[in-house]
C-alpha positions in Angstrom: -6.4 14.3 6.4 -10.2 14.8 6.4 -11.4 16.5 9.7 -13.0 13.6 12.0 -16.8 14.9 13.1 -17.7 15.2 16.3 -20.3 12.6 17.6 -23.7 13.9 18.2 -25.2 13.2 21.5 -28.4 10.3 21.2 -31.3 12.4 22.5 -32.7 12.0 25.7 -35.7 12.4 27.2 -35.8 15.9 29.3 -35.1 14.2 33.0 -33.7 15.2 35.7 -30.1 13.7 35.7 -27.3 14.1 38.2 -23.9 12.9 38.0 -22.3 10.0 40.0 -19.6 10.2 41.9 -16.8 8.1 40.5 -17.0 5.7 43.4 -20.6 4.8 43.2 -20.0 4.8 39.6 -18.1 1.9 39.5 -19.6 0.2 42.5 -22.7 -0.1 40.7 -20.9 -1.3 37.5 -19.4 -4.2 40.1 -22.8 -4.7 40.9 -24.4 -5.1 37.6 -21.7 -7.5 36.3 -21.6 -9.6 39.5 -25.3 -9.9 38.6 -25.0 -10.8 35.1 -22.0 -13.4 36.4 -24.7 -14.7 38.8 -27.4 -15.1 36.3 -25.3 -16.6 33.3 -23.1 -19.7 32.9 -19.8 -18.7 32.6 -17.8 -18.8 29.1 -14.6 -17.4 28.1 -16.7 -15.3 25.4 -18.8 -13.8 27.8 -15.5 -13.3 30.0 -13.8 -11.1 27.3 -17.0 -9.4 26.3 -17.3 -8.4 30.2 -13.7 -7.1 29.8 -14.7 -5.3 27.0 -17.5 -3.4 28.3 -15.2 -2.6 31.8 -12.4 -1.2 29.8 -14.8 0.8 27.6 -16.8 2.1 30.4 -13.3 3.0 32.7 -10.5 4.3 30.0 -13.0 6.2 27.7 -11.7 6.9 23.8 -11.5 10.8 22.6 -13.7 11.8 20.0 -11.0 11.1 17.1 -10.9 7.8 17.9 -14.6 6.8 18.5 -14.9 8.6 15.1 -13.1 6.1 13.6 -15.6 3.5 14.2 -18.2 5.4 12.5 -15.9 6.4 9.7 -15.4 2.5 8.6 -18.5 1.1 9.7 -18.0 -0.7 12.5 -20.4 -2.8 14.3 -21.5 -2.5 17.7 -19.4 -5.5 18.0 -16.4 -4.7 16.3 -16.6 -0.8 17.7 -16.4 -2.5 21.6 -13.5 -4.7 20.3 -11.7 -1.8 18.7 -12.5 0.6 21.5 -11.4 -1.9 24.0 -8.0 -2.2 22.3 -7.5 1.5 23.6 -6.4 2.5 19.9 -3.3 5.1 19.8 -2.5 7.4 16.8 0.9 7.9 17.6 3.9 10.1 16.1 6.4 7.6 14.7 9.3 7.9 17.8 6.3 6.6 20.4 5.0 4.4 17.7 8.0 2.9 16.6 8.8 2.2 20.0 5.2 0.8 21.2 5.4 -1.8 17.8 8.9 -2.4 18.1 9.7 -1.4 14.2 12.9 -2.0 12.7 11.9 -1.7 9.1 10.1 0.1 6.8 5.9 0.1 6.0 4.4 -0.7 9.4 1.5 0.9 10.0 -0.4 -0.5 12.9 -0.3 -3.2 15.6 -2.4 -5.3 17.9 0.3 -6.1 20.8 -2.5 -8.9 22.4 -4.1 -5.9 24.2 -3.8 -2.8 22.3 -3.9 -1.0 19.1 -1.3 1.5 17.9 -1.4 3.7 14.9 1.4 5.4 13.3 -0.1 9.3 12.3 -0.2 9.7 8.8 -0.5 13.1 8.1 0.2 13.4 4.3 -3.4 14.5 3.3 -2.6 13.2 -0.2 -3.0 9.4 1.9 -6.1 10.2 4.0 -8.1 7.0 5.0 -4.9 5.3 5.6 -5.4 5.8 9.9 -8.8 4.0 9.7 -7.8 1.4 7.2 -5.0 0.7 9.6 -7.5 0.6 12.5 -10.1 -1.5 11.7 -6.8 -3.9 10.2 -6.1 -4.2 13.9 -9.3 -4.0 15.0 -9.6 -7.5 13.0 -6.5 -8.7 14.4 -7.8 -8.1 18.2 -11.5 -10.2 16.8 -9.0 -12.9 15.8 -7.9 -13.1 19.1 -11.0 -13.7 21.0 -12.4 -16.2 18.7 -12.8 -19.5 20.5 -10.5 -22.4 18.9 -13.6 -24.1 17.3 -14.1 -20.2 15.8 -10.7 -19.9 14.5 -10.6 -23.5 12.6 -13.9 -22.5 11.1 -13.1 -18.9 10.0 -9.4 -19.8 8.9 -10.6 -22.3 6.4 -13.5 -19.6 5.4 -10.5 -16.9 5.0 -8.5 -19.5 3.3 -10.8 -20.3 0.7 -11.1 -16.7 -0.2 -7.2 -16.4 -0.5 -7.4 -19.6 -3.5 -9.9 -17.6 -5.5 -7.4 -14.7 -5.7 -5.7 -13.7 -8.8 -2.0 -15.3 -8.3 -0.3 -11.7 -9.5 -2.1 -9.8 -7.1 0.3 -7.8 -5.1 -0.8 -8.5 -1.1 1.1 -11.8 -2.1 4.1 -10.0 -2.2 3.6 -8.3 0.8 2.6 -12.3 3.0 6.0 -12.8 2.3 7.4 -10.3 5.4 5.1 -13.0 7.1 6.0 -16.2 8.7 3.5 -18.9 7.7 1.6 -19.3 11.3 0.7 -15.7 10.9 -1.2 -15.8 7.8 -4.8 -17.1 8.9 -4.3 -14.3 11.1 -3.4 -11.3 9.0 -5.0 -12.8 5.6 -8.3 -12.1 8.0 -7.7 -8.8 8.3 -6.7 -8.1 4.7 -9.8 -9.4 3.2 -11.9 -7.7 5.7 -10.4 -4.3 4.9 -9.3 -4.5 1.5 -11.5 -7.1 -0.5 -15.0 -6.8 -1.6 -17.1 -10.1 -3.2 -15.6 -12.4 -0.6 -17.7 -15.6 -0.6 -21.1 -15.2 1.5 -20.0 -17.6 4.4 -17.2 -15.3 4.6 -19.1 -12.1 4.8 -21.5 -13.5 7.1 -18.5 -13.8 9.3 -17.3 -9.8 8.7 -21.0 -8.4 9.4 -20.2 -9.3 13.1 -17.5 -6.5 13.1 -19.0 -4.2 10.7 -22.5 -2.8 9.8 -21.1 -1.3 6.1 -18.3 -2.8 5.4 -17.9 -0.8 2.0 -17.1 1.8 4.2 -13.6 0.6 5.1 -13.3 -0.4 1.2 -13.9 2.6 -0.2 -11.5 4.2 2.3 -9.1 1.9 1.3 -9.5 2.4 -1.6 -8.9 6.2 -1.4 -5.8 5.9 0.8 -3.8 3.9 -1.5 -5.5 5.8 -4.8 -2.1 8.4 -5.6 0.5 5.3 -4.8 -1.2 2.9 -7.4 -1.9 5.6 -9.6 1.8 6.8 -8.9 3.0 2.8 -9.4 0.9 1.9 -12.7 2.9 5.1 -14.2 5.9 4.6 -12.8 5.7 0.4 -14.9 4.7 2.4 -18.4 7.5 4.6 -18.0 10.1 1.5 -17.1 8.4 -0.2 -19.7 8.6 2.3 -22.5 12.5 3.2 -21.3 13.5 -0.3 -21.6 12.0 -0.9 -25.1 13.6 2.2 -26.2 16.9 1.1 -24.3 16.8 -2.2 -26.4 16.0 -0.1 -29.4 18.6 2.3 -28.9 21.1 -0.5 -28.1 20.6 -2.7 -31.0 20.6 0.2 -33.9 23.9 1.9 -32.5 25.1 -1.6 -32.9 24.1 -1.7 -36.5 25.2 1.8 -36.9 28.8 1.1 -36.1 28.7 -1.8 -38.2 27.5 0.4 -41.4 29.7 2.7 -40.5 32.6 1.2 -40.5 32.4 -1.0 -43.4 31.1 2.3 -45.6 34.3 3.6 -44.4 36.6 0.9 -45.9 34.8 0.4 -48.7 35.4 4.3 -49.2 38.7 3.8 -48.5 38.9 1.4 -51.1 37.1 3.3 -54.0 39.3 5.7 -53.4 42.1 3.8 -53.4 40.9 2.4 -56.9 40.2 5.4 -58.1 44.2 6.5 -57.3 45.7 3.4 -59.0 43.3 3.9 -62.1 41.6 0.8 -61.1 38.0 2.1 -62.5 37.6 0.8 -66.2 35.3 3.4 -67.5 33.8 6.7 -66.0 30.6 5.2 -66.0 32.0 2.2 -63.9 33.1 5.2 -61.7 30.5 7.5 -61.6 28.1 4.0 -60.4 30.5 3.1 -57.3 30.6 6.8 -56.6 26.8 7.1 -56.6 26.7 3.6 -54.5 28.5 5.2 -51.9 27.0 8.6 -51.8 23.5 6.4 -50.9 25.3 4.7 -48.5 26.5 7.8 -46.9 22.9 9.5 -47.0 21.3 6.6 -45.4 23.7 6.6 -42.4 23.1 10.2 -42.1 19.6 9.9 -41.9 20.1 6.7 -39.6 22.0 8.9 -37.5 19.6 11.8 -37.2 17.2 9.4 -36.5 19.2 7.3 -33.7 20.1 11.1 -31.8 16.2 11.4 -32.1 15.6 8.1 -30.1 18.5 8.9 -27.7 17.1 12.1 -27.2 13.2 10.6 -26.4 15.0 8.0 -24.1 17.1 10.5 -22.2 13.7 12.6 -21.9 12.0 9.1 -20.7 14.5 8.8 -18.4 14.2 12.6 -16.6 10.7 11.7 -16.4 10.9 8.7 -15.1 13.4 10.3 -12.2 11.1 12.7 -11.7 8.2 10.6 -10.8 10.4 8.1 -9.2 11.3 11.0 -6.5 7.1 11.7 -6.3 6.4 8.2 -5.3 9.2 8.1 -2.7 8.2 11.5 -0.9 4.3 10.2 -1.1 6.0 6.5 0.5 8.0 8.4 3.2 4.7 9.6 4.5 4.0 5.7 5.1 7.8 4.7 6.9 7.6 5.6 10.2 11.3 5.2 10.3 12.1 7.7 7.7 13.1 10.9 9.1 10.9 14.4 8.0 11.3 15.7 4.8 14.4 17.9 4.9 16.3 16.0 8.0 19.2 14.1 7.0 19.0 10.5 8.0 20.5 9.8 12.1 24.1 8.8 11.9 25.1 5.5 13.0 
C-alpha cells in the first residue's frame, strides 16, 4: 500500500499565538454556534452540518485518515461528512465485529454514524482503503439528504443505472442487496466507480468531491490485478472447454474407427484362412485397404495424445492461476484466516 503523505500545515502569518485551554476551547465553540443558532433559522441541514463541524473540531482524525480525503478528492463538503463519520481502518477481528460480517467481500460500512474500513494490506490491491472510504463516505451523504433530496437524486442515480450495459458485473454484485437498498448503494457505486455519468448527476457528485477522477482512477488501480487476473482466468476456461469438447468428441470417433478396423481385420483375416480371396490382387487391395486404415488411426492417435497433452497442460495452468486469484481475493475477505493458518474449527 502506497505510503499516505503527511499534510502540510496552511501558512500563517508570523503572530503571536497561544494555546487554549481545553475548557475555553470549547466554551467558545458553544459560543460561536449558539450565535450562528441565534442568527439563522433553524433547518435539519444546518442541524447536521453543526454536528458535523462539533465532531470534527472535538474527536480529531490522524493524519492517515485526513489523507484519505485528499487522496480521492474530496470536497470540503464531502471531507466534513467523511471526517465526521470518525472513519476506522480496522484489522478484520475489530472490523468484522464493528460491521457485523458473516460472509465473504465486505469491505466497508456506514453504521448511521460511522465508517469502518477493513485494512487491506496486500500492496498488489492498493487504493482499495480509499475506494472503500469515500463508498461510505457516500453512503453517510445519503443519509443527510433531506426527503425532497433523496427523491430527486434517486431518480438522477437511477437513470444512470438504465444507461448501463446489462452484462456489466456490479449487477451481479446488487443482488447480495435487498431492493430498498439500492438507491442507496447504486449512489455510491457510480460516484466511486463510474465516470460519464449524465451532467445532472455529476452536478450532484461535485458537492462531495472537487476531482472526482481521483477516486476513479484509484479504483481503477485497486481492482487492476483481479480483472486482469479474471479476464485470464475466462480465456483459459474458455480454451479448456473447447479442447474438452474437442478431445471428447474425437476419442469418441476414435473408438468407433477402432473397433470396426479391428473386425474388419478380423475378418480379412479370416478370409484369407478359408481361401476366401479370389485372386492375389483381390488380396493384396484389401490388404493395402487396411494397412491405410491402420496408418490413419495411428496418426489420429498421435494426434489425439497431442490434444490431451495441450489440455492437461491448459488445465495445470489454469490451476495455477486459479490459486493466484484466490490468494490476491483472500486479501479482500476479512473472514478468511492469514495465509498459512488453517481455517477455525467449528
Amino acid at each position: 500500500m502506497t505510503a499516505l503523505g503527511q499534510l502540510t500545515p496552511t501558512p500563517q502569518a508570523p503572530v503571536r499565538s497561544r494555546r487554549w485551554p481545553l475548557g475555553l476551547g470549547i466554551v467558545s465553540v458553544l459560543m460561536i454556534l449558539a450565535v450562528v443558532l441565534v442568527l439563522s433559522p433553524w433547518d435539519r441541514s444546518r442541524g447536521q452540518w453543526l454536528q458535523d463541524q462539533w465532531t470534527v473540531l472535538t474527536q480529531p482524525s490522524p493524519d492517515h485518515i485526513v489523507a484519505i480525503a485528499d487522496a480521492t478528492g474530496m470536497s470540503e463538503n464531502g471531507r466534513l461528512i467523511f471526517l465526521a463519520s470518525t472513519p476506522a481502518i480496522e484489522e478484520a477481528e475489530q472490523f468484522n465485529d464493528d460491521c457485523a460480517v458473516e460472509s465473504e467481500g465486505t469491505l466497508g460500512c456506514f453504521d448511521g454514524t460511522d465508517i469502518y474500513i477493513f485494512a487491506v494490506t496486500d500492496p498488489r490491491l492498493q487504493g482499495t482503503i480509499e475506494v472503500t472510504a469515500a463508498h461510505e463516505m457516500l453512503h453517510a451523504a445519503y443519509l443527510r439528504l433531506s426527503p425532497e433530496e433523496r427523491t430527486a437524486v434517486d431518480a438522477l442515480v437511477a437513470e444512470a443505472v438504465s444507461a448501463l450495459p446489462e452484462d456489466d458485473p456490479v449487477f451481479d454484485d446488487m443482488k447480495l442487496y435487498s431492493e430498498s437498498q439500492w438507491p442507496d448503494e447504486w449512489h455510491s457505486r457510480l460516484g466511486t466507480e463510474f465516470g460519464d455519468l449524465p451532467a445532472a448527476l455529476e452536478a450532484h457528485y461535485d458537492r462531495y468531491f472537487d476531482d472526482r477522477a481521483l477516486v476513479l482512477a484509484l479504483d481503477e488501480k485497486s481492482t487492476a490485478l483481479l480483472d486482469e487476473l479474471e479476464a485470464q482466468l475466462d480465456e483459459l476456461a474458455d480454451r479448456v472447454a473447447a479442447l474438452e469438447k474437442e478431445v471428447g468428441e474425437r476419442s469418441t470417433a476414435y473408438d468407433s474407427a477402432l473397433a470396426a478396423y479391428t473386425a474388419d481385420v478380423s475378418a480379412f483375416n479370416a478370409k484369407a484362412d478359408s481361401g476366401g480371396f479370389t485372386s492375389q490382387e483381390e488380396f493384396d487391395r484389401a490388404r493395402a485397404a487396411l494397412v491405410a486404415r491402420q496408418q490413419a488411426l495411428e496418426k489420429e492417435r498421435a494426434d489425439l495424445n497431442a490434444r490431451i497433452d495441450e489440455y492437461n497442460g491448459l488445465v495445470d495452468q489454469l490451476t495455477a492461476l486459479d490459486a493466484d486469484y484466490a490468494d490476491l481475493y483472500q486479501g479482500l475477505d476479512s473472514t478468511a484466516p492469514p495465509t498459512g493458518e488453517p481455517p477455525a474449527e467449528d
